[in-house]
Every structure is written in C-alpha cells, then in structure tokens.
C-alpha positions, 0 to 999 in steps of 0.5 A: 434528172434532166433539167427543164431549160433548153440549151441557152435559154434564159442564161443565169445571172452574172456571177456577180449578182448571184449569191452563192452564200456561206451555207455554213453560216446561213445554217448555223444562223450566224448573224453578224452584229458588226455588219451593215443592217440591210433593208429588204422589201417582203413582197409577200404571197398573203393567201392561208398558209402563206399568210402565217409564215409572213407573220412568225417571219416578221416577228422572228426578224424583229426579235433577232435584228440584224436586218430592217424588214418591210413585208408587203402583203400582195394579196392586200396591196393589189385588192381592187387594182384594176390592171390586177383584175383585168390580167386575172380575166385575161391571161387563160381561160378560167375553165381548168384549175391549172389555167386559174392558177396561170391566171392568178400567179401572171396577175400576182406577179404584175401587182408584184411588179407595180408594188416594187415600182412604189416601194423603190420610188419612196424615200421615207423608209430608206433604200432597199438593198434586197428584195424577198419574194414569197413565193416564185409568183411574186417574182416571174416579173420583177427580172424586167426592172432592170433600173428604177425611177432614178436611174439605179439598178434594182437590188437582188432578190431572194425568192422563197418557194414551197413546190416547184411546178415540176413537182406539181406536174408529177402529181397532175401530168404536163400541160400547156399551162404548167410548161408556161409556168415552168418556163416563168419559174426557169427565167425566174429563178436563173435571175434570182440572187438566192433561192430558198427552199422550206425543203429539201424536197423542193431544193432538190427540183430547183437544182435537178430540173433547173440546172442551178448550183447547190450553192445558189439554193439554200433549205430553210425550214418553215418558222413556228411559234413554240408555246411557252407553257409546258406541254402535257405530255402524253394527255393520260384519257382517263376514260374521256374521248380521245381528242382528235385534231384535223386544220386545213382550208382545202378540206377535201384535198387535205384528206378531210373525207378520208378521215370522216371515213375513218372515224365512222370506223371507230367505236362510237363515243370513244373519239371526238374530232375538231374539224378545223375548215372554212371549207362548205365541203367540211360537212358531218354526214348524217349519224356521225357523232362525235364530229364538231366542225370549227368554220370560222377558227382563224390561224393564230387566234386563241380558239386554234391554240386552244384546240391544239392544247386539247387535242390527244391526236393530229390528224392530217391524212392530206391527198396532196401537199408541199409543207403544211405549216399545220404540221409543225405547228402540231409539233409544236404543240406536243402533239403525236401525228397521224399523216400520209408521206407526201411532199415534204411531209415526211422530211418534217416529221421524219420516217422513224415513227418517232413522232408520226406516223405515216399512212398511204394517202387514200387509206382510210381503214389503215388510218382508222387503225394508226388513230386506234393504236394511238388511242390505245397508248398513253405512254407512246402518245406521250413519246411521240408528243415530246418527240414532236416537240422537241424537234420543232424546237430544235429546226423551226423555233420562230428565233432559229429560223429567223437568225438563218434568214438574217444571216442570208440577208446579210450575205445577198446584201454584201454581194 
C-alpha cells in the first residue's frame, strides 16, 4: 500500500521520543509493580461509544494499578467554550458531512489543546509524564506545544484510534476534506510517542498509508465489562418469541432499516426484537408486530443489561463501521450474533462461524434466514452463546486489557 506522506513531509519524531515498546510485554499485559507509577492526562473524545470505552478504561486502571489516571471528557470539558463554538462555525462550510466532521475534530482538537494547557498548569495532581489522546482528533493539535508554562517540555502522547480517514475514504472516496484530515492525522501520528490501535484492522492503515514502524504501533482491543452472573446458555424458547436484540444510535447507518426488513419476513408472532435507539429515524412501520423501540436506554444503565440478559439473538446488520463496542459487549453476554463483515467486525468475532454469523451488508433476506436458522437451534445458539463468551473473557476482559494499557503506559514513561 503506498503511504499517504509525500517525501519529507512532516518528519518523525526523534528516535528518542518515539516509543517503540515491548510488544511482548504490552501483550501479555505485564505490569511491573517495581516500577515508577506514571501519571497520564486522558484527553477523552465523550461522544456514544467513545464515551463507554472512557468509562470500562478507567475502571480497568483503577483495578489493576500500576499507573495514576485522569481522563478528561473533552466532550464536557469544551461544552459552552466560546473559541470552541466559533471554530466549529468556521473551519468548513456545514453543508457536507465530511466537512461537519472537518469542522467538529479542527475544534475538538483546539479544546484539546486548551484543556492540556490547564492540565499542565496545575500543580495539585502532580506532573504528567504521558498524555492519551483518544481519539486522533484530540490530538491533531497538541504537537505545537512544545513547552509548557514553566518552560518544560511536554510529555509524550499516546494516541488511541478506532479508523484512520484512509480507511474512511475507502468507503466515501477522496475529498478535499479528508486529504486535510489525512494531512492532520499524518503530522499527528508521526509525532506521537505510541499508537494504539482497537484492531488490526486500523493498525495496519497506520503503518501501510502512514509509513510508521510496526513497532510504534500496538493492537489493543476494546474493554468490556463481564457479567458476573452465569449465563444462560443456550436460552431453551420453549415455544416463547425468540428475543432478538438490536443497540445502536445511528439507526439507519447501523443497518436498523435493513433489519425491520427482515423481521417483516419472519413468521408473525414467533420473534420479537428490542430496538435499542435514540435515533427519530428508529420508527416501527405501520403492521409490524412484535417490534418495541427503547429510546431512551442509555449504555451501561440496568435497563441495556437487562435487555441483553433476555435477548436469544443479537443483531447488528451495520452498513458501516469500525469496532462497535456494542459487539463485544453482545459477546459478553453469551450471546450468539447475527452481523455483517465489515470493519474490524470480523476480526472481533472471527470468520469460523463459531459465535457469529456473517451476512453481506445490504441483505436483508439472507439476514431473515441466519436470524431463522438461529431461531431453529437451541443447541447451536448455546454453542455460539459460549463461544461468544469465552472469547470476550479471553481478549476484552476490562482487567486483561487495562494491564496492557499499564504495561505501555509504563514503557512510554520510561522513554
């Protein structure tokens, strides 16, 4: 793949500033209890999904130890900042969805900045020896603070991403926009300490269209909370609907439409499906029984846990997408899943068909049929269900994943 830089533009950092870590170590998740406890500033996208990994991150360090953690939501941090406001108005025109997005990460990235400037400026909570940004857009501006307040140099960053824009121009083709943002992310992530990667997916853009070495570029996988309680494995229907489950905000890019389609091709009274959306576009259309729409279910309340306990099927037939936390978190819960093969989805639940099936985007027949070959097998639902589980517990454990965290916190510091 031919890297998106042309030849010397925005150079690397020094080799002494860029952290080419154990990769070892991060994977295993060693932390070492004898050495110094760093202190790292989470400058933290808040909106939906971004928003959950934040808050199983958080938890997770806390659990573990070993590093001295203070995420800052962006999101809240810059609500009602006036110079905030003013770049989102001015930065593009808010007449294409690209450009809004230009617009939006140019202003999250300035409150970013402002944000660090505050951070960096108090003495109360100590120094800070790394910075995390989450996601690339927190950070297309922090490179320009070379020095603080005091005169000292600012500590590396850590820049954590789900998608890179070449792998979102694949889906939407090149514009002016994305070339400026491809051009921020390229300055961006050449001056980072570290990347971190939820995928191999995304990993593999950084190092083939940005030209950074394997080692600077570290696959860590989104957390999840496991529940505690056991599972019921295989939910036996004994002659009740089949409980299917759909969660995602963005209902129409997540394949909602796709999969009212489907289940009007279901035999009436056999299924019933929770639609998880605070969408207006969740809508049941007139005749479809068997349909209930839960607008204001909010992630990580006990109405969402309690919807998974009772789901038999999840089902996410998304049109476009990086890696939904939504799918792990079905994993979690035991649950067999029903999604299409895009992003990194596939690399989360694996192409076997152990635990999931796959079905092309767009599709809704074919869907209809996966959900009624499911529905048909208690006993390979129960497979699938476990499988799922065990996988999760295996690669996205909230504790597994923050020791990895820890253990690269701890390398960046030392650098």
């Amino acid at each position: 793949m031919t890297s998106c830089l042309s030849e010397g533009e925005n150079p690397p950092v020094p080799a002494s500033d860029a952290a080419e870590v154990d990769a070892a170590a991060v994977d295993q998740g060693h932390v070492r209890a004898t050495a110094p406890t760093p202190t790292v500033l989470g400058l933290h996208d808040g909106n939906m999904g971004h928003a959950t990994f934040l808050r199983h991150l958080d938890a997770g360090l806390a659990t573990v130890g070993g590093v001295h953690y203070r995420p800052v939501s962006m999101t809240e941090a810059v609500r009602g900042d006036r110079p905030f406001r003013i770049v989102r108005r001015l930065v593009a025109p808010p007449n294409r969805k690209v450009a809004a997005r230009l617009r939006g990460e140019a202003a999250a990235s300035l409150g970013a900045r402002r944000e660090l400037r505050r951070q960096i400026g108090r003495r109360c909570d100590g120094p800070t020896d790394v910075v995390h940004a989450h996601t690339q857009a927190q950070a297309y501006f922090l490179p320009a603070l070379a020095q603080g307040r005091s005169g000292s140099r600012m500590p590396p960053t850590v820049v954590s991403i789900d998608l890179t824009v070449p792998l979102l121009a694949a889906e939407r083709r090149w514009s002016r926009e994305l070339r400026t943002l491809a051009a921020l992310e390229s300055r961006t992530f050449r001056r980072a300490a570290h990347v971190v990667a939820f995928s191999d997916w995304a990993r593999r853009s950084v190092v083939d269209d940005y030209g950074l070495s394997e080692a600077r570029v570290t696959t860590i996988p989104l957390p999840v909370s496991v529940p505690e309680r056991p599972v019921d494995d295989g939910r036996p229907s004994g002659g009740r609907p089949v409980r299917l489950l759909f969660v995602g905000s963005d209902f129409v890019r997540k394949g909602g439409p796709e999969l009212l389609s489907a289940v009007r091709r279901l035999p009436p009274g056999d299924y019933h499906l929770d639609v998880c959306s605070g969408d207006p576009a969740a809508v049941v259309p007139p005749g479809l029984e068997g349909v209930q729409v839960h607008a204001a279910v909010r992630a990580g309340s006990d109405e969402l846990d309690r919807l998974y306990s009772e789901a038999d099927v999840f089902v996410f037939p998304t049109r476009y997408d990086q890696s939904p936390n939504v799918i792990v978190e079905a994993m979690s819960y035991g649950l067999p899943i029903v999604t299409t093969d895009v992003g990194a989805i596939s690399e989360m639940v694996g192409r076997d068909g152990a635990c999931a099936s796959l079905v092309p985007v767009g599709t809704p027949v074919k869907l209809a049929e996966e959900i009624a070959t499911l529905a048909g097998s208690d006993a390979r639902r129960r497979a699938m269900g476990l499988e799922s589980r065990r996988r999760a517990i295996e690669t996205s454990s909230v504790e597994a994943v923050a020791k990895r965290w820890v253990a690269l916190f701890q390398a960046v510091a030392e650098r």
